[in-house]
N, C-alpha and C positions, 0 to 999 in steps of 0.2 A: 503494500500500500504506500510505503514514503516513497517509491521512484514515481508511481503516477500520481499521488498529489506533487510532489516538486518537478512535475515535466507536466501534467494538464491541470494542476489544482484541484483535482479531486478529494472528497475526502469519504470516507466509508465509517459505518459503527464495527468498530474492530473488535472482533470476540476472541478471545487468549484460548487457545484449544493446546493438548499435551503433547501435541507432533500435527504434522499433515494428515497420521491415517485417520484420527479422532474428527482431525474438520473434516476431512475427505466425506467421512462418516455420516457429520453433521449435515454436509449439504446433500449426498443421499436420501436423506431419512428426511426433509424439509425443513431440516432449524434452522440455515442459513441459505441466501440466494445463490451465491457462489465462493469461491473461493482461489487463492492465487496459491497454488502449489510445483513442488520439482516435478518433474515429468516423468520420474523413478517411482513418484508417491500417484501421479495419477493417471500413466500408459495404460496400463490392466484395464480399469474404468474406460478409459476412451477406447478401446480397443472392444469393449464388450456394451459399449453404447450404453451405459449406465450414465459417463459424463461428455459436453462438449468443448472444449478446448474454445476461446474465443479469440487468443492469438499465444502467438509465442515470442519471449524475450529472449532472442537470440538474433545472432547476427546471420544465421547460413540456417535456410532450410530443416526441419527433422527429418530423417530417414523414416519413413514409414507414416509421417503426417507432413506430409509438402504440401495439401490442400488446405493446411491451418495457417492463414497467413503471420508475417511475420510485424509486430509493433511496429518496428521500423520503416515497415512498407506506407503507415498513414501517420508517425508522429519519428521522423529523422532522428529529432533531441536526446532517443534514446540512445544513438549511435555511443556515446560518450561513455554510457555507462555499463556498457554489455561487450564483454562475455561477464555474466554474472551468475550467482546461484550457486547450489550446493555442487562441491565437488567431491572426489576422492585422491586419495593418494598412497604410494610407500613412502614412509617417511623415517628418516632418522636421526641424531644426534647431529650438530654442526657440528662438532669437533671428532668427529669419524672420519679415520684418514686417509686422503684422496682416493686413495687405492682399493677401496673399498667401495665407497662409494661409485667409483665406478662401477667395479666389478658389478655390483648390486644393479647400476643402473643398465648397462649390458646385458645382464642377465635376464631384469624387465621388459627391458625394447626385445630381444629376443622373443620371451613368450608372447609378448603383446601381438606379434606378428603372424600369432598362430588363428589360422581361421576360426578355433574354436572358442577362443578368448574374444577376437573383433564380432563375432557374432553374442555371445554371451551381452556383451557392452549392448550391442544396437536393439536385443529384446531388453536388454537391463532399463531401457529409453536413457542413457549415457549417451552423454559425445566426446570420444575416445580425446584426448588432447598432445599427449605422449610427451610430454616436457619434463625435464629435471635443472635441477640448477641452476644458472642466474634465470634461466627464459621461467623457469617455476617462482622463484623469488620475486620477480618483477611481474608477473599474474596475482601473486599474493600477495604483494603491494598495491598493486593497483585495485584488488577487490579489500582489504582492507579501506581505501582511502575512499572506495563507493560508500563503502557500506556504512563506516563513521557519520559520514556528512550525510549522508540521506539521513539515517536517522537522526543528527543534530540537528536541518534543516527542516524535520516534522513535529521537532518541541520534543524528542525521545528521551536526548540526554540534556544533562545540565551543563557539562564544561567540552567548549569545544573541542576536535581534535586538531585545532589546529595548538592549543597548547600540548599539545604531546607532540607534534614535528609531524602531524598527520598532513600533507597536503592536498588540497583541492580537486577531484578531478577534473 
């Protein structure tokens, strides 16, 4: 809800649910109109036409929902702040040494290439990304600094992040 009140001024009555499957649940069952969830928490649903998908925040098409158009397609502004949303990752210690870290990360791009994993990811409704290192550090930077300021720009928190060295997207 903060990226489209601070991109069209919207505002919604926002109801605190204990993950997405509970709203998922919610708006199912009639207690809520809709709901803005990852694509992991509501493929299944769209896929079994229980929900309908109104658009997607993404900058490139879904595999398997191209007919859902995309934000971008009717309000640009969102260009700025997308790729966004839940991710996954392997992660570990920065002080793990190089060597390893590679190893590790070789080891990932390897299986990742495996048709059974790239297929796993596109029913998982994941978009495989395949990054490590600075190019992962600088994704997680820049969704850090979205997600700060959306929320400080919708009255969420109380001290900006730009006193912590958070900047602007």
């Amino acid at each position: 809800g903060a990226m489209m009140k601070g991109v069209n001024g919207v505002t919604f009555t926002e109801i605190p649910f204990g993950g997405e499957g509970p709203g998922i649940t919610a708006m199912l069952g009639g207690h809520v109109q809709g709901i803005a969830v990852g694509l992991t928490a509501g493929r299944e649903h769209i896929r079994a036409g229980r929900a309908r998908p109104l658009a997607m925040f993404s900058l490139e098409p879904i595999p398997g929902l191209e007919s859902v158009p995309l934000v971008t397609s009717f309000y640009p502004e969102y260009k700025k702040y997308l790729p966004w949303g839940p991710y996954y990752g392997i992660w570990v210690k920065k002080d793990v040494p190089e060597a390893a870290k590679k190893k590790l990360a070789d080891a990932f791009q390897k299986g990742s290439n495996e048709t059974k994993f790239r297929d796993f990811i596109k029913d998982f409704g994941a978009v495989y990304m395949g990054t490590y290192g600075e190019e992962s550090d600088k994704f997680l930077s820049k969704m850090q600094s979205v997600t700060c300021w959306l929320m400080h720009e919708a009255g969420v928190t109380k001290v900006s992040p730009e006193k912590f060295g958070i900047p602007k997207p």
